[in-house]
KOLBABA-706462 format. One record per residue: residue number from 1; residue in one letter; x, y, z of N, C-alpha, C, CB in turn. Coordinates in steps of 0.2 Angstrom, whole numbers. Glycine has a CB too. Layout:
N
+------+------+--------+---------+-------+---------+----------+-------+--------+---------+-------+---------+----------+-------+
! resi ! resn ! n.east ! n.north !  n.up ! ca.east ! ca.north ! ca.up ! c.east ! c.north !  c.up ! cb.east ! cb.north ! cb.up !
+------+------+--------+---------+-------+---------+----------+-------+--------+---------+-------+---------+----------+-------+
!  NUM !    a !      X !       Y !     Z !       X !        Y !     Z !      X !       Y !     Z !       X !        Y !     Z !
...
+------+------+--------+---------+-------+---------+----------+-------+--------+---------+-------+---------+----------+-------+
END
This chain:
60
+------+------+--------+---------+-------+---------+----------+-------+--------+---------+-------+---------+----------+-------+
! resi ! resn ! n.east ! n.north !  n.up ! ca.east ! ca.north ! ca.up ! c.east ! c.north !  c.up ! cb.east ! cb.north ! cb.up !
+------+------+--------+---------+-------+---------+----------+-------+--------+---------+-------+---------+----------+-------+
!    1 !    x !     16 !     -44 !    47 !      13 !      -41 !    53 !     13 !     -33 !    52 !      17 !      -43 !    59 !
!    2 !    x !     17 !     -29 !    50 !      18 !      -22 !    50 !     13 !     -20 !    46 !      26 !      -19 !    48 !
!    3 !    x !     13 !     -24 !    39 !       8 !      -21 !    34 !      3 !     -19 !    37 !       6 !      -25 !    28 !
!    4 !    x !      0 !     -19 !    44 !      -7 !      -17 !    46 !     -4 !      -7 !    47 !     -11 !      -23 !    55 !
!    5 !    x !      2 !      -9 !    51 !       2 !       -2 !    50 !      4 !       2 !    45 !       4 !        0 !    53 !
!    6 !    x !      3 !       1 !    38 !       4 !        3 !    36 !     -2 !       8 !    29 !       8 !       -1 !    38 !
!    7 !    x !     -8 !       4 !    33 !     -13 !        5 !    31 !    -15 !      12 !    32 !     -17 !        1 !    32 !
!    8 !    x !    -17 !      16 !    30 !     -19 !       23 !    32 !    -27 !      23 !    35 !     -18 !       28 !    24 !
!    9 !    x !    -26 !      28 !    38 !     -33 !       28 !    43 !    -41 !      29 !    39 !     -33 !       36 !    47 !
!   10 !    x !    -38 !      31 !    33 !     -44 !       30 !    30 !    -49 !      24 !    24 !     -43 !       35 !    27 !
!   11 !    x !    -44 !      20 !    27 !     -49 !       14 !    24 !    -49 !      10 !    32 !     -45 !        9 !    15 !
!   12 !    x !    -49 !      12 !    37 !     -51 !        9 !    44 !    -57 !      13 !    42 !     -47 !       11 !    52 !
!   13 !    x !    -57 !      19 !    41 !     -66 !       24 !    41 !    -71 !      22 !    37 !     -66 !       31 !    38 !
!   14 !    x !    -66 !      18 !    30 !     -71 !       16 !    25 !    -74 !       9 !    29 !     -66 !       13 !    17 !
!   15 !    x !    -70 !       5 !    33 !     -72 !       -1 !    33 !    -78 !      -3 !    41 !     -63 !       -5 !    32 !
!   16 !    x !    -76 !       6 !    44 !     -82 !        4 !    49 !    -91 !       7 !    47 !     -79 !        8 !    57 !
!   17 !    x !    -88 !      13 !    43 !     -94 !       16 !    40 !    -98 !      10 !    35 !     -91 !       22 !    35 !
!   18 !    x !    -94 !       7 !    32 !     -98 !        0 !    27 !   -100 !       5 !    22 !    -106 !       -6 !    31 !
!   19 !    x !    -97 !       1 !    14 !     -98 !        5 !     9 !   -107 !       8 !     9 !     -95 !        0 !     2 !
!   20 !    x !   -104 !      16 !     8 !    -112 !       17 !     6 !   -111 !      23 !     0 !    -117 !       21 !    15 !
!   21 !    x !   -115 !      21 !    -6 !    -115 !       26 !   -13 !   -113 !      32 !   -11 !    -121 !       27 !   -17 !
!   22 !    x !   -118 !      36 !    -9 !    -120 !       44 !    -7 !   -113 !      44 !    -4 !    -127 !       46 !    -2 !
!   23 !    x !   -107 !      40 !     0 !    -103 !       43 !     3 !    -95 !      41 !    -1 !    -104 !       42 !    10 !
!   24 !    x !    -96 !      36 !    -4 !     -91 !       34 !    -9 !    -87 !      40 !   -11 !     -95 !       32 !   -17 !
!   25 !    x !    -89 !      47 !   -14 !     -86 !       52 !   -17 !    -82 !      54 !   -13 !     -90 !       57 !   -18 !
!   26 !    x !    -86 !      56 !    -6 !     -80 !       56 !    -1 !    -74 !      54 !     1 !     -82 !       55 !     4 !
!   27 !    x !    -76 !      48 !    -1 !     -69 !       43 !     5 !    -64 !      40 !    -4 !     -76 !       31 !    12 !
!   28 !    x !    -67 !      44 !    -7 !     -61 !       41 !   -13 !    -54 !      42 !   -15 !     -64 !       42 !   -19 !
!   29 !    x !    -52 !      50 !   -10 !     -44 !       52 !    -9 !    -43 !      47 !    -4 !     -43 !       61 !    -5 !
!   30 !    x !    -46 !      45 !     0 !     -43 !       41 !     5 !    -40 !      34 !     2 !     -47 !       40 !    11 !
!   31 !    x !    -47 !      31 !    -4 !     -44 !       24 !    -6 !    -40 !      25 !   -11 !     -49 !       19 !    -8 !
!   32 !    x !    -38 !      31 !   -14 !     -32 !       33 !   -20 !    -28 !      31 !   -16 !     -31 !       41 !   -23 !
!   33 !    x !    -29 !      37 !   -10 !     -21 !       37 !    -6 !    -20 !      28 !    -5 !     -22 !       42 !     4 !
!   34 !    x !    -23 !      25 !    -2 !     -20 !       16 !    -1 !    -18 !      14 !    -5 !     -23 !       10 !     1 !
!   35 !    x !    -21 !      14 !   -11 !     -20 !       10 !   -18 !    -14 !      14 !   -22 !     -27 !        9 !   -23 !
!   36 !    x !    -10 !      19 !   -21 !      -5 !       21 !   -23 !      1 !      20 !   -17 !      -7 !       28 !   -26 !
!   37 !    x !      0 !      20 !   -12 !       2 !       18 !    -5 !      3 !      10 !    -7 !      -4 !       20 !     2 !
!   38 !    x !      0 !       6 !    -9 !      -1 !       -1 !   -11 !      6 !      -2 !   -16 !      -9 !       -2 !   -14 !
!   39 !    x !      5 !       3 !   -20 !      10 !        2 !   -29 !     15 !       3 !   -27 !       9 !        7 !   -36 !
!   40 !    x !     16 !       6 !   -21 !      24 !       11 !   -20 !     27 !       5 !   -15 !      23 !       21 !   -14 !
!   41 !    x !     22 !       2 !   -10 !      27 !       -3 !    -9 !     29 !      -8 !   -11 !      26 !       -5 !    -6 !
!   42 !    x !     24 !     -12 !   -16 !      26 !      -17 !   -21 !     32 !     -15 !   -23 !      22 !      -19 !   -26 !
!   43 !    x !     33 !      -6 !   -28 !      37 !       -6 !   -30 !     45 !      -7 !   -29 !      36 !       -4 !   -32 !
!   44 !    x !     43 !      -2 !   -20 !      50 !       -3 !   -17 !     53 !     -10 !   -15 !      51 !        1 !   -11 !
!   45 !    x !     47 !     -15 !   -15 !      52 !      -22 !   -14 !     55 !     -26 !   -18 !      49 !      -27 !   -11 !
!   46 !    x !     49 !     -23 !   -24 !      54 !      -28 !   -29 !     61 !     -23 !   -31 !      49 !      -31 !   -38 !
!   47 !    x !     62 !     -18 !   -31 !      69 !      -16 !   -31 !     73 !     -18 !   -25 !      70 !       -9 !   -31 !
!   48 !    x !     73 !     -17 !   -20 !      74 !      -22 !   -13 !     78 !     -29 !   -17 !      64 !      -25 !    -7 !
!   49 !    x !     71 !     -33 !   -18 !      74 !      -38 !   -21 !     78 !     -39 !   -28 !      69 !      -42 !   -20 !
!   50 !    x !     78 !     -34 !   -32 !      83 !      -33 !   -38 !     91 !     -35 !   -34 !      82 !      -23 !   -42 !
!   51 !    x !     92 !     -27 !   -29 !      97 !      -27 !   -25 !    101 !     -31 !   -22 !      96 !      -26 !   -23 !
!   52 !    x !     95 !     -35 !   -19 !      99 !      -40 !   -15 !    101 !     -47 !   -21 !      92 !      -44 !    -8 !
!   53 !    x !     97 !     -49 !   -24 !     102 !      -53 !   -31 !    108 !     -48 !   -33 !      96 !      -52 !   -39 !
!   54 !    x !    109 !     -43 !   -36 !     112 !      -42 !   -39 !    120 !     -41 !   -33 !     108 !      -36 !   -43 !
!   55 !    x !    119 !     -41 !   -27 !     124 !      -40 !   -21 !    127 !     -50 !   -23 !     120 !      -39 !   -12 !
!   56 !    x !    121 !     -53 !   -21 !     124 !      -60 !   -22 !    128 !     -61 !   -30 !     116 !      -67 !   -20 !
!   57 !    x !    126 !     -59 !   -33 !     129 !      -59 !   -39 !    137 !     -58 !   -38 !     125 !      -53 !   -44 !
!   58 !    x !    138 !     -52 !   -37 !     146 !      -49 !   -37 !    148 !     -52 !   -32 !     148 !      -42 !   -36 !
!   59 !    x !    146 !     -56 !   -26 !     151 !      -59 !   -23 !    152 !     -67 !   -25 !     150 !      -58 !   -16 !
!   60 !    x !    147 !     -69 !   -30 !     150 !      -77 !   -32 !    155 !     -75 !   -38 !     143 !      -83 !   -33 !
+------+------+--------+---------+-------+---------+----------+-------+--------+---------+-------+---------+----------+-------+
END
């Protein structure tokens, strides 16, 4: 449920404008920004979940 907020405002602009070529150039910092925004959270969960194994680990 949170992931919505976690979406940056600019692909809400992308998505009411509706893809158009001539403005693509524009709006392409914005879809960098999600899709690196996107990589950063995958990657902090799967360390999250490294973590949390590795806790259950040392206590059995």
């Amino acid at each position: 449920m949170f992931l919505y907020f976690l979406i940056p405002p600019g692909i809400e602009a992308f998505t009411q404008r509706g893809f158009v070529w001539d403005g693509s150039f524009n709006l392409a910092p914005d879809l960098m920004t999600w899709l690196v925004m996107g990589i950063c959270f995958d990657f902090i969960q799967e360390i999250r979940k490294i973590i949390i194994l590795q806790r259950m680990k040392s206590h059995s």
